[in-house]
C-alpha positions as a Markdown table, in Angstrom:
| # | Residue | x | y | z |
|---|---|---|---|---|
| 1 | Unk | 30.0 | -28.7 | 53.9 |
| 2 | Unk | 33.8 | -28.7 | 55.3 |
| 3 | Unk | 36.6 | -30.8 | 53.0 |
| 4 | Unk | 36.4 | -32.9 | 56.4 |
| 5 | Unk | 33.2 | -33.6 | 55.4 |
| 6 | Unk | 33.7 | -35.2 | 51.6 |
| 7 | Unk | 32.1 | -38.2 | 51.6 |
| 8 | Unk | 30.6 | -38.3 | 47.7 |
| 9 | Unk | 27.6 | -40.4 | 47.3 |
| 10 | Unk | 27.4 | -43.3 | 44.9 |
| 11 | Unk | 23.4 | -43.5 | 44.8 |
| 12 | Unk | 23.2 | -40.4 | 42.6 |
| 13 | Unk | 23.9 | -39.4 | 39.4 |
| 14 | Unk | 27.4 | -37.7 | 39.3 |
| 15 | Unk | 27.5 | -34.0 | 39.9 |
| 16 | Unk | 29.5 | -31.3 | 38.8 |
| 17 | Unk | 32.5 | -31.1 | 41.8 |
| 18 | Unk | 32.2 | -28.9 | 44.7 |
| 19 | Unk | 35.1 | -26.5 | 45.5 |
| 20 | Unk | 35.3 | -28.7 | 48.4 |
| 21 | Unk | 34.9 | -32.0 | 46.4 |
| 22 | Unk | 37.8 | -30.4 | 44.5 |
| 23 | Unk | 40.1 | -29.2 | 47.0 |
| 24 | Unk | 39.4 | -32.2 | 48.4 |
| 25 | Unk | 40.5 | -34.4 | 45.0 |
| 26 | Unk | 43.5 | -31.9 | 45.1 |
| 27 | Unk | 45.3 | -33.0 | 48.5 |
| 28 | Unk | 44.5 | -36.5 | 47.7 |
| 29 | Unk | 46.5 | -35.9 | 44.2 |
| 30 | Unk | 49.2 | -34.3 | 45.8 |
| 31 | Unk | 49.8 | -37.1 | 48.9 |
| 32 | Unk | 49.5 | -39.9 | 46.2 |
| 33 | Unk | 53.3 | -41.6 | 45.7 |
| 34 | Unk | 55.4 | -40.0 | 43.5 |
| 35 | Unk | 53.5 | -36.6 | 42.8 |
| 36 | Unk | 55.4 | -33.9 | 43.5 |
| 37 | Unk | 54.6 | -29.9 | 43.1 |
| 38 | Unk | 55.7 | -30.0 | 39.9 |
| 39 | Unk | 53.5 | -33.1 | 38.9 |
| 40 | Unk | 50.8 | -31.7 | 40.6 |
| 41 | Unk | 50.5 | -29.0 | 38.4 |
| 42 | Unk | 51.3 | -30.4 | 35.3 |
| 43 | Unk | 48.4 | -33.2 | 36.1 |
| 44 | Unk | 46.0 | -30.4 | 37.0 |
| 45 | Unk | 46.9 | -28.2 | 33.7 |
| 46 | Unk | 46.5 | -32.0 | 31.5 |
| 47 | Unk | 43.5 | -33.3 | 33.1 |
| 48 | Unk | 41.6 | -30.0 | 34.2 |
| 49 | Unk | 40.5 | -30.9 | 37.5 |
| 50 | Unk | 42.1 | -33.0 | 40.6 |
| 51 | Unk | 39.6 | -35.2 | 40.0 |
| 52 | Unk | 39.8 | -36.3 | 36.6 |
| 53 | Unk | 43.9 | -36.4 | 37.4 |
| 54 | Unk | 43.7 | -38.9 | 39.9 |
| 55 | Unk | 41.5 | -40.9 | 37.4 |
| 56 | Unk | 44.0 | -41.0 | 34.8 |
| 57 | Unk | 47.1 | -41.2 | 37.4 |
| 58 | Unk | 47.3 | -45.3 | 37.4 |
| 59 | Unk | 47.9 | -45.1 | 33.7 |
| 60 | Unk | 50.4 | -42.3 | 33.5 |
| 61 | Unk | 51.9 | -44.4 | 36.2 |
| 62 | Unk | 52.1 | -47.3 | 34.4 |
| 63 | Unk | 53.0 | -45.0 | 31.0 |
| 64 | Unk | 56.5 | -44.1 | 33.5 |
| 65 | Unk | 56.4 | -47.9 | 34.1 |
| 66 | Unk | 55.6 | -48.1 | 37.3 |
| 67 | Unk | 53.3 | -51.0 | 37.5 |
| 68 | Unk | 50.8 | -51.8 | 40.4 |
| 69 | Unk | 50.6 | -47.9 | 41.0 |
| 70 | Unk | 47.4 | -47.1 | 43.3 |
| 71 | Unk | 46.6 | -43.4 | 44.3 |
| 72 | Unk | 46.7 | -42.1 | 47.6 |
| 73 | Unk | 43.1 | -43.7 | 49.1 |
| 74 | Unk | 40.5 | -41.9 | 50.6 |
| 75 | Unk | 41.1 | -42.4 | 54.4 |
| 76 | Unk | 44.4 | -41.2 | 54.5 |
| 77 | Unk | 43.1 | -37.4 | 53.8 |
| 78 | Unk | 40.2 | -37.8 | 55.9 |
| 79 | Unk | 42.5 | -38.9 | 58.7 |
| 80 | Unk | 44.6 | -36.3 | 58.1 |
| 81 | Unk | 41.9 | -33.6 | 57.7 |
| 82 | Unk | 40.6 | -34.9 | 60.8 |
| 83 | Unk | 43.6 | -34.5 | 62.7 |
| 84 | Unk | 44.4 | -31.5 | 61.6 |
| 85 | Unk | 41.1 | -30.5 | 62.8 |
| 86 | Unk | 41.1 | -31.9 | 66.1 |
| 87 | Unk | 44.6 | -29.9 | 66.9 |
| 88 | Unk | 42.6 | -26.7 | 65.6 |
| 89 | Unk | 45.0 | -26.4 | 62.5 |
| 90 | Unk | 43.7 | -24.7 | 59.0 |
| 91 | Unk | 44.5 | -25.8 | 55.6 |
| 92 | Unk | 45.0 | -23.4 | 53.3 |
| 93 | Unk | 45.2 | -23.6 | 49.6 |
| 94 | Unk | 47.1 | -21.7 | 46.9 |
| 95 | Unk | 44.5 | -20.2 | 45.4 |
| 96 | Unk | 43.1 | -19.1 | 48.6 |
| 97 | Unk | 43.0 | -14.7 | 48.5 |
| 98 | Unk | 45.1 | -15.5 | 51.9 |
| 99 | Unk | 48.0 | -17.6 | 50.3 |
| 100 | Unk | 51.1 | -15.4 | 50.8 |
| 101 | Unk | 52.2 | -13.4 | 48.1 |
| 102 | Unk | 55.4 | -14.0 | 48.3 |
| 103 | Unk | 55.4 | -17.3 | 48.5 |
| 104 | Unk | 52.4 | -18.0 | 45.4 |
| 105 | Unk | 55.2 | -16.2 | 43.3 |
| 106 | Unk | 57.4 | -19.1 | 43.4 |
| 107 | Unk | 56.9 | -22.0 | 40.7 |
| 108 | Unk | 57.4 | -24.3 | 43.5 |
| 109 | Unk | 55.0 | -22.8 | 46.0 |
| 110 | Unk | 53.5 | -25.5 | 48.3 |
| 111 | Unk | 49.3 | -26.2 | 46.6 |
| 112 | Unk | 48.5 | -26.4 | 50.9 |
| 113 | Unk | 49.7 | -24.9 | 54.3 |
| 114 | Unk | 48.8 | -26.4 | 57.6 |
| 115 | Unk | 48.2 | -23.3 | 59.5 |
| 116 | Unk | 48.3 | -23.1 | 63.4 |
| 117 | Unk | 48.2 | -19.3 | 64.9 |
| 118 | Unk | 47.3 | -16.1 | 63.4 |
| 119 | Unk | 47.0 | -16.5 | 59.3 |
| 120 | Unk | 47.0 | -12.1 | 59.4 |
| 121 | Unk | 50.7 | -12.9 | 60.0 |
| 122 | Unk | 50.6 | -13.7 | 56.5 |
| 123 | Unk | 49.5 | -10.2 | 55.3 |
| 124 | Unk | 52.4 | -8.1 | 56.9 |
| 125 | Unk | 56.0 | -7.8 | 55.4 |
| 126 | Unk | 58.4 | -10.2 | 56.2 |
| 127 | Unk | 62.3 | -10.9 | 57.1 |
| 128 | Unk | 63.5 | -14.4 | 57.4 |
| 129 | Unk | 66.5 | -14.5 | 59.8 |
| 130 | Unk | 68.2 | -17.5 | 60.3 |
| 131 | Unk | 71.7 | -19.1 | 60.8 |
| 132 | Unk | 74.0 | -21.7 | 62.8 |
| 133 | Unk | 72.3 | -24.1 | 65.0 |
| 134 | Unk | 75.8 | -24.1 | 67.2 |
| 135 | Unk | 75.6 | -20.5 | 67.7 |
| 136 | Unk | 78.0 | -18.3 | 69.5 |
| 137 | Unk | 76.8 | -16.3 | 72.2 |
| 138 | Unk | 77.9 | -13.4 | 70.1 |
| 139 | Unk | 75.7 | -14.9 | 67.7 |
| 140 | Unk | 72.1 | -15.3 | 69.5 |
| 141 | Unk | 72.4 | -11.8 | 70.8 |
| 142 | Unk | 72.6 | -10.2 | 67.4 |
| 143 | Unk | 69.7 | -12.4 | 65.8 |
| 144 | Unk | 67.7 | -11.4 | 69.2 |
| 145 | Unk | 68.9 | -7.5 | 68.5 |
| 146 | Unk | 67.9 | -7.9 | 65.0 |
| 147 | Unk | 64.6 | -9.8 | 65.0 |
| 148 | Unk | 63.5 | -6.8 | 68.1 |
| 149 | Unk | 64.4 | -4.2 | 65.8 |
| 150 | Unk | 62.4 | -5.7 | 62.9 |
| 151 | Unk | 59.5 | -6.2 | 65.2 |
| 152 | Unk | 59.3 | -3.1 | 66.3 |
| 153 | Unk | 59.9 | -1.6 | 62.9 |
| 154 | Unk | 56.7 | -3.6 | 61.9 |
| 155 | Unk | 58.2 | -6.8 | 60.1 |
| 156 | Unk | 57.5 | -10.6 | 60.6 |
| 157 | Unk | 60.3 | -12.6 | 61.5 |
| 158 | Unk | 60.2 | -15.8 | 59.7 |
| 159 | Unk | 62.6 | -18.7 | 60.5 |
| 160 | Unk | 63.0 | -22.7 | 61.3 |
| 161 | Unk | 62.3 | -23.1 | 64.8 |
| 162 | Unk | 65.7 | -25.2 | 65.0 |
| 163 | Unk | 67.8 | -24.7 | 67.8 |
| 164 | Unk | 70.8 | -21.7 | 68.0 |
| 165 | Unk | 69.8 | -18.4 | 65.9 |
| 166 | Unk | 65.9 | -19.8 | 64.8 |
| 167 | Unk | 65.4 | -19.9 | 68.5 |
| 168 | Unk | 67.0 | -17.1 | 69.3 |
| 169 | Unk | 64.6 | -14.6 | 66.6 |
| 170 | Unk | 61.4 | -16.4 | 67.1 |
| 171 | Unk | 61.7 | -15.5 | 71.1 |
| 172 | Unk | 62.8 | -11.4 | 70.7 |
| 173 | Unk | 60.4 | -11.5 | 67.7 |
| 174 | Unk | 57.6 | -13.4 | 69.7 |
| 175 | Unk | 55.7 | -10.4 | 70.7 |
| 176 | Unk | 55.8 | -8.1 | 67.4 |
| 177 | Unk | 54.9 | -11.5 | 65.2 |
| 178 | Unk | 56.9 | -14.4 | 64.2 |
| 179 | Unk | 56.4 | -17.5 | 62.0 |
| 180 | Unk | 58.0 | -20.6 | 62.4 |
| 181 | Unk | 58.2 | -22.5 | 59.3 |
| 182 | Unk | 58.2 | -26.8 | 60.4 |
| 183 | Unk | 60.3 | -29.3 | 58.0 |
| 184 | Unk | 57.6 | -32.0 | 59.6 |
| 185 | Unk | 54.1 | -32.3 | 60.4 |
| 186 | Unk | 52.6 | -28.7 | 61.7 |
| 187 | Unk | 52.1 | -30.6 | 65.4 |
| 188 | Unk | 55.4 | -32.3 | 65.3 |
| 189 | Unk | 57.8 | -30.8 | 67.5 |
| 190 | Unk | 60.9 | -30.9 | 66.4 |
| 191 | Unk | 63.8 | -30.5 | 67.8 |
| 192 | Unk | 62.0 | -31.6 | 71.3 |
| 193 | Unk | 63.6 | -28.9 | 73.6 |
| 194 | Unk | 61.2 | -25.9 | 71.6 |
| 195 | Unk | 58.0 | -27.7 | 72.3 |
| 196 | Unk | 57.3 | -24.6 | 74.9 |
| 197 | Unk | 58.7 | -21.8 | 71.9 |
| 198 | Unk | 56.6 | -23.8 | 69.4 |
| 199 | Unk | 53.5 | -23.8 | 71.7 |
| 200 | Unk | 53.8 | -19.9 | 72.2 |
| 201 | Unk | 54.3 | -19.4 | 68.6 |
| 202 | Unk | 50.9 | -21.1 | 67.9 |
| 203 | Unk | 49.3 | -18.5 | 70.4 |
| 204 | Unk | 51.1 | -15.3 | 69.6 |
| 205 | Unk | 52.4 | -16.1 | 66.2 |
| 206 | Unk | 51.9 | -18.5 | 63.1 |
| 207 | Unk | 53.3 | -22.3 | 62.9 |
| 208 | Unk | 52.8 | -23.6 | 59.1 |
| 209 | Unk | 54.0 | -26.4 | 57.1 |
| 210 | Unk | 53.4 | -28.3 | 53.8 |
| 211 | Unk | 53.8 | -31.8 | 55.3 |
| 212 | Unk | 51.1 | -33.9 | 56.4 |
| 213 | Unk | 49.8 | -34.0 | 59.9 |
| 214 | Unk | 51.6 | -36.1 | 62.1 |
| 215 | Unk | 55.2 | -36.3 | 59.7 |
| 216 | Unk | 58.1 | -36.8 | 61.6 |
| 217 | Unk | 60.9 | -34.5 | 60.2 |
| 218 | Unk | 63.8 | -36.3 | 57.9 |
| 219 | Unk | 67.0 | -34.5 | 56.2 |
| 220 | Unk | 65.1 | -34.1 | 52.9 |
| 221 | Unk | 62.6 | -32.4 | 54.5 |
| 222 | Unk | 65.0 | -29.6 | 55.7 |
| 223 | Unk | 66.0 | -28.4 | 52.6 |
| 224 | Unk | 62.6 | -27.9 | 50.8 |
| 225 | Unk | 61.8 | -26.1 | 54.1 |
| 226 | Unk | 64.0 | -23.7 | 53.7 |
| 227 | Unk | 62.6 | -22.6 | 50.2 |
| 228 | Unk | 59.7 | -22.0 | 51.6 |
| 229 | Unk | 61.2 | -19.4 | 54.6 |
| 230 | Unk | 63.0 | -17.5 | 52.0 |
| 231 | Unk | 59.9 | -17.1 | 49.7 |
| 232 | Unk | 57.9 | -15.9 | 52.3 |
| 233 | Unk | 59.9 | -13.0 | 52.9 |
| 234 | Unk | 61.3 | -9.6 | 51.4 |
| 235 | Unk | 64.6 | -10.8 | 52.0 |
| 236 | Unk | 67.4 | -13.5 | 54.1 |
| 237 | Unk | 69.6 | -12.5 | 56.6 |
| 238 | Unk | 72.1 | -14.8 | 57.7 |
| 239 | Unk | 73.8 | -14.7 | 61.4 |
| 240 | Unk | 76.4 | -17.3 | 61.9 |
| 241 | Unk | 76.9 | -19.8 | 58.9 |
| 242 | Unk | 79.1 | -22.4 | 58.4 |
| 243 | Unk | 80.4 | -22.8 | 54.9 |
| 244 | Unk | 78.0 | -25.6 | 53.9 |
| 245 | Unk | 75.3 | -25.7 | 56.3 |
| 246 | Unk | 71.0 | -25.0 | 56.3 |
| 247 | Unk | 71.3 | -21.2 | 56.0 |
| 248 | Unk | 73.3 | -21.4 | 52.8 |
| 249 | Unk | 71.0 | -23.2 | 51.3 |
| 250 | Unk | 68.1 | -20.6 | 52.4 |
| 251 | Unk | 70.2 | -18.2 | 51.0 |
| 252 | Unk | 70.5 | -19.6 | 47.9 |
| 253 | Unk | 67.0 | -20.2 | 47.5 |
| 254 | Unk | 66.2 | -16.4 | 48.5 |
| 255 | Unk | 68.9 | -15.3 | 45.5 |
| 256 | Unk | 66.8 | -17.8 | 42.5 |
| 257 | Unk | 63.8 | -16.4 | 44.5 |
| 258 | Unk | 64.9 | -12.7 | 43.3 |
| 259 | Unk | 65.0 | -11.7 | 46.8 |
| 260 | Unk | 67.5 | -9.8 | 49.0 |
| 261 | Unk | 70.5 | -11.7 | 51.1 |
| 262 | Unk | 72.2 | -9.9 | 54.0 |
| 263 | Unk | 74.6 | -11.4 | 56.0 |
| 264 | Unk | 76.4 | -10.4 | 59.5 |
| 265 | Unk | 80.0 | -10.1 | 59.4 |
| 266 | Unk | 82.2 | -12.5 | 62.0 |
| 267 | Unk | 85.6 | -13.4 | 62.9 |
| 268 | Unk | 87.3 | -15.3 | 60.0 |
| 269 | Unk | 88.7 | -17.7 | 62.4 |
| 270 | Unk | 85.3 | -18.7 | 63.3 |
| 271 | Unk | 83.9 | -21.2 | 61.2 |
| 272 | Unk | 80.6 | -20.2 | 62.0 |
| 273 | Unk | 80.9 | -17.3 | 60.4 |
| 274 | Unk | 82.5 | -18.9 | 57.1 |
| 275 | Unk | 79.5 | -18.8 | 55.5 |
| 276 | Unk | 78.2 | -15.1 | 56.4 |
| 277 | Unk | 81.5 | -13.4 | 55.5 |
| 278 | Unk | 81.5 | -15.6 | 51.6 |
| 279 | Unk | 78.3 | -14.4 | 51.4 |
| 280 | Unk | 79.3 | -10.9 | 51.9 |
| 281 | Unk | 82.4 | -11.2 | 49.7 |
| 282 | Unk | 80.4 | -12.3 | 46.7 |
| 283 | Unk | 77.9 | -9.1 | 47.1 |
| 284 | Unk | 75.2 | -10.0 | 50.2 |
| 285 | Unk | 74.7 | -6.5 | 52.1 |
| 286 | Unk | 76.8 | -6.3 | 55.6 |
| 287 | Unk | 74.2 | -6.2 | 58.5 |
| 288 | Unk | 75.3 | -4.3 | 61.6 |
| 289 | Unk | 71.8 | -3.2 | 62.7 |
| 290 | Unk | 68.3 | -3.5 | 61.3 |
| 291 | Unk | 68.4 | -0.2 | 60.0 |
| 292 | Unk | 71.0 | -1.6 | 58.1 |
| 293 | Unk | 68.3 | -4.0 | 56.6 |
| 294 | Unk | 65.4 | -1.6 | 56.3 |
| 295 | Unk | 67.8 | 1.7 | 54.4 |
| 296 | Unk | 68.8 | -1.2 | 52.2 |
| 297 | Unk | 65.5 | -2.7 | 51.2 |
| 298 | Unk | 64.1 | 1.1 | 50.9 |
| 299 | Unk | 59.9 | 1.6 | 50.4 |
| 300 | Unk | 59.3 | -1.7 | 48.4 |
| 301 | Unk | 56.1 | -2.9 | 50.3 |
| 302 | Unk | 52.7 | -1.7 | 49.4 |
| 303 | Unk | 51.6 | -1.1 | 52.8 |
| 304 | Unk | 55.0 | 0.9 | 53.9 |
| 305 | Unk | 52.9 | 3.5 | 55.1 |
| 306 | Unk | 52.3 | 1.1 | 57.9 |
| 307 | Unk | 55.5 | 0.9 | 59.2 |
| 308 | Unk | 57.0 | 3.7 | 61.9 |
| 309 | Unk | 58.3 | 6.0 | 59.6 |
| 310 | Unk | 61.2 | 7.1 | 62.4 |
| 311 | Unk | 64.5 | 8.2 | 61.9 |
| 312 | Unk | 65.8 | 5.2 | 63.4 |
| 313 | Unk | 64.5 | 2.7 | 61.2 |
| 314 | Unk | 63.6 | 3.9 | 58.0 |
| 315 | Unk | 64.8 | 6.5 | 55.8 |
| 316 | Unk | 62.5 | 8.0 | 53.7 |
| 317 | Unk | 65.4 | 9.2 | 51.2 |
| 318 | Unk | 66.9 | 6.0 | 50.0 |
| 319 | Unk | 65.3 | 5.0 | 46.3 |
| 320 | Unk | 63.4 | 2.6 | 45.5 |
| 321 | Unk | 65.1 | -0.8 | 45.1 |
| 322 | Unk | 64.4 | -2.1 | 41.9 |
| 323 | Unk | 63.1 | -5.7 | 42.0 |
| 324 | Unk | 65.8 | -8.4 | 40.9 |
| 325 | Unk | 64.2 | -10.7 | 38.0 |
| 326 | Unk | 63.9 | -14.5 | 39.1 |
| 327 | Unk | 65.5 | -17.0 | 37.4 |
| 328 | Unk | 63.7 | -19.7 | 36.4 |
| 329 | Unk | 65.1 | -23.4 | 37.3 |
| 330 | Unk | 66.4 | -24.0 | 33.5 |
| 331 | Unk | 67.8 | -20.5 | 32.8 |
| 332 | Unk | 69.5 | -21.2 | 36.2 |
| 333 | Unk | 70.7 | -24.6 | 34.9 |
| 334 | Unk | 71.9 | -23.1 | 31.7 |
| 335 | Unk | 73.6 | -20.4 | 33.4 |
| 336 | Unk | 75.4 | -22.6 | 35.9 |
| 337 | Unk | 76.6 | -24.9 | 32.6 |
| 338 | Unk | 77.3 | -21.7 | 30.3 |
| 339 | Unk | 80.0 | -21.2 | 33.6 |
| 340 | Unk | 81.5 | -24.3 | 34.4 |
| 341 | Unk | 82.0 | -24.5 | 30.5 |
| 342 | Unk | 84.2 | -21.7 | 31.0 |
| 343 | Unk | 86.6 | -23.0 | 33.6 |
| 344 | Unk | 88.9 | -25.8 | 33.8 |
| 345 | Unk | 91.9 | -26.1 | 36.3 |
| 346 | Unk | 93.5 | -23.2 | 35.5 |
| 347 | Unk | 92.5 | -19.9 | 37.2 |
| 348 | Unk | 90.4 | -17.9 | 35.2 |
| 349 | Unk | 89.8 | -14.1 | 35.9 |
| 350 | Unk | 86.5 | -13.3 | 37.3 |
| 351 | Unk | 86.0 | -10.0 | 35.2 |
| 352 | Unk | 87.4 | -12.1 | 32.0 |
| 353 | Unk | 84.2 | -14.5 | 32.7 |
| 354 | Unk | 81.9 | -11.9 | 33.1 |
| 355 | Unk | 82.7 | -10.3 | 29.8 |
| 356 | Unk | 82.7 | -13.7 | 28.0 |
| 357 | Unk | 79.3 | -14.5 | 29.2 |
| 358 | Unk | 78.3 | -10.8 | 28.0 |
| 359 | Unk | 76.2 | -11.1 | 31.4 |
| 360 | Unk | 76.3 | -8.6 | 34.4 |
| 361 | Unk | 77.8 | -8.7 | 37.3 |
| 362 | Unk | 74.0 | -8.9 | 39.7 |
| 363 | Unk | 73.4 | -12.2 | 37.3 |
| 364 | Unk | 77.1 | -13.8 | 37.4 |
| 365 | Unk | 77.8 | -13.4 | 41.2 |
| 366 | Unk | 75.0 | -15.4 | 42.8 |
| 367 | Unk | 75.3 | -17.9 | 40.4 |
| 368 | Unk | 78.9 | -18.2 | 41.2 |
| 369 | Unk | 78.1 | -18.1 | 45.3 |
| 370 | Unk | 75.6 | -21.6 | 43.8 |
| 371 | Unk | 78.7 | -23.2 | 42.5 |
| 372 | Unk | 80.8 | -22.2 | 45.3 |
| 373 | Unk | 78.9 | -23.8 | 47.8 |
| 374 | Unk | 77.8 | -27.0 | 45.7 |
| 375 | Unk | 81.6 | -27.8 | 45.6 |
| 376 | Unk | 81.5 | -27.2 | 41.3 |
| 377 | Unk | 83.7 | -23.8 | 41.6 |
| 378 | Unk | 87.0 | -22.6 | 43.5 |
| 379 | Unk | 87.8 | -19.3 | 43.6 |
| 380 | Unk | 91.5 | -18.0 | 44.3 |
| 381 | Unk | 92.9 | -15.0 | 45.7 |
| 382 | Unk | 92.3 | -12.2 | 43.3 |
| 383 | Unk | 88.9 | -13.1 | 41.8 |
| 384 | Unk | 90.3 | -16.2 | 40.2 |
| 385 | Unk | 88.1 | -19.0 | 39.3 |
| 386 | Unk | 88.4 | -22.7 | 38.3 |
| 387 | Unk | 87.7 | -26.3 | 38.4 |
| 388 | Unk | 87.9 | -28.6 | 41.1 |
| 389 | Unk | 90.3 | -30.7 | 40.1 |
C-alpha cells in the first residue's frame, strides 16, 4: 500500500495507523490553512501523531479564534499525490534515511520534498551558487567557470533555476550534477524560457520543491526558497548581487544556517555587484576560482576521500574549518535588539560595539550584514555604525 493509496475504511474497527496512514495524515496537516512548519511540529510534538492533530486542529483554531476553521479535506492530497505521481515525481519525507543532511539540520526544514531526477544527488556535497537575474556577461561566465570547476571537483551545484547566474550554473554544472530548487509546484516552470534547462535537469539532475503540485510561483514563495538552497549546501557563493536583491537574502539564510558565504568581487560602479563586494567587506571569502572555494572550506565532508584529491582543487594542507554554531531564530532576534539598542544617530565605532556586546567578531559581523541589508543599520566610512534616522 502507496500514500496514493490511503483510502481508510469505516466498516472496521479502528486500527493502529500505518506509516502510510501517517505520512498520509502528515501532508494533510501540513496543507491545512494556516499550518506552517513551525505549527506543524508543535501539533505533532502536542498531539503525538498527524492524525490525532488534525483531530484537535478545529478547536485550537477556534482556541486562536478563528471560527468556521475546516482542515485541509481528503481529496486535495489525493489529487495532489496523484499528480505528483502521474508526472513521475517522489515525495519524500523528513524522516526519510534520504532527507538531506544539511537541510534536516535546519529548524525550518521542509516535513516533504517533491522530488523529480536523481534523489543520490542528495547524498554528495553541495555548493549553492547563485546571484543577479540581470547578469553581466562578465557575470554568467564566472558562475559557468565556477559551477565546471565544482563539478569536476565532485560538488553539486544547487541554485534557483531563475534566469541570469541560476541559469548560467545549472547548464556548466548539468553534466557533473545540479539541483534546481523551484519557489512553485515541482512541474511548474517558472520563469517560462527554462522549461528546456528545467526538463534536462529532471533527466541529468534533481528538481525539488516543498510546494504543492501544480503551485504557481508568488513573491513569498521566493524567499522561503532560498532557505532551502542555502541549507542544502556546505556553503553560498554569490556572483553578481544587487544591494537588496534574492541572493542577499540566500546569503543571509546560509550565515543563521552556520554555513560558509563567498562572494565574487566586481566593479563598484556596477550595481550588480553592490551586494557581492558588502558582502566581502563585512567578512564573506573573495572567490576568484573554485579552488578558492574548496582551500577555504578545507576536508569538512565525510566522504572527501571521494573527491579528486589534485593539486588544482584541493589542498590537502589547509586545516580543518571548524564548524560555525547556528543561531537559533530568538538568540538571532536578541542579538539583532542587544545591537540596535546600542546605536542611535550618531556614529558609533564598530570595535567600541563589539567590546560592549563582550561578543566576537565571527558573531557581531553577520548580524550586522542582517541589519545592513534590512535597512535597520548604516555604516560610515571608518567602521562607524548608526541609526537610520
Amino acid at each position: 500500500m502507496t500514500i496514493e493509496d490511503h483510502n481508510p475504511s469505516s466498516t472496521h474497527p479502528p486500527l493502529p495507523p500505518t506509516p502510510e496512514d501517517e505520512q498520509f495524515a502528515r501532508l494533510r496537516l501540513l496543507r491545512s490553512r494556516r499550518v506552517g512548519i513551525s505549527t506543524y511540529k508543535r501539533l505533532l510534538i502536542e498531539h503525538g501523531t498527524a492524525q490525532n492533530a488534525l483531530a484537535a486542529l478545529p478547536e485550537v483554531a477556534r482556541a486562536a479564534g478563528v471560527s468556521g476553521y475546516e482542515i485541509c479535506p481528503e481529496g486535495v492530497v489525493r489529487a495532489e499525490l496523484r499528480a505528483g505521481h502521474a508526472l513521475g515525481a517522489k515525495l519524500l519525507h523528513a524522516d526519510h534515511p534520504d532527507y538531506p543532511t544539511n537541510l534536516a539540520e535546519l529548524d525550518d526544514a521542509p516535513p516533504f520534498l517533491w522530488l523529480m531526477g536523481d534523489p543520490a544527488l542528495l547524498t554528495r556535497p553541495m555548493i549553492a551558487l547563485v546571484g543577479a537575474r540581470n547578469a553581466s556577461s562578465l557575470g554568467t561566465r564566472m558562475a559557468r567557470t565556477l559551477a565546471h570547476e565544482l563539478g569536476e571537483a565532485g560538488f553539486v551545484v544547487v541554485s534557483g533555476l531563475a534566469r541570469g547566474i541560476d541559469t548560467a550554473a545549472h547548464l556548466a554544472a548539468l553534466p557533473h550534477g545540479t539541483i534546481a530548487v523551484q519557489a512553485g509546484g515541482v512541474d511548474v516552470m517558472y520563469p517560462a524560457e527554462n522549461t528546456g534547462l528545467a526538463q534536462d535537469i529532471a533527466k541529468q539532475g534533481l528538481r525539488l520543491s516543498e510546494q504543492p503540485i501544480g503551485l504557481q510561483p508568488m513573491a513569498r514563495h521566493f524567499p522561503t526558497r532560498n532557505r532551502i538552497i542555502s541549507g542544502l549546501a556546505r556553503a553560498t557563493v554569490v556572483v553578481e548581487a544587487a544591494a537588496r536583491s534574492g541572493s542577499l537574502i540566500t546569503a543571509r539564510d546560509a550565515l543563521d544556517q552556520g554555513r560558509d558565504v563567498f562572494a565574487v568581487p566586481g566593479h563598484p560602479f556596477d550595481a550588480r555587484a553592490a551586494g557581492g563586494n558588502m558582502l566581502i567587506r563585512d567578512g564573506a571569502t573573495l572567490v576568484r576560482n573554485a579552488a578558492d572555494i574548496i582551500e577555504a572550506l578545507g576536508p569538512t565532508f565525510e566522504d572527501q576521500e571521494q573527491l579528486p584529491l589534485t593539486p588544482t582543487n584541493f589542498s590537502p594542507t589547509v586545516p580543518q574549518a571548524a564548524k560555525k554554531p547556528r543561531r537559533t531564530l530568538r538568540e538571532t532576534a536578541n542579538l539583532h535588539m542587544s545591537i540596535l539598542q546600542r546605536l542611535g544617530p550618531s556614529p558609533v565605532a564598530e570595535d567600541q560595539l563589539i567590546r560592549d556586546l563582550q561578543i566576537t567578531p565571527a558573531t557581531f559581523t553577520p548580524a550586522v550584514v542582517e541589519l545592513e541589508m534590512d535597512g535597520k543599520v548604516t555604516r560610515s566610512a571608518g567602521g562607524l555604525l548608526s541609526r537610520p534616522v
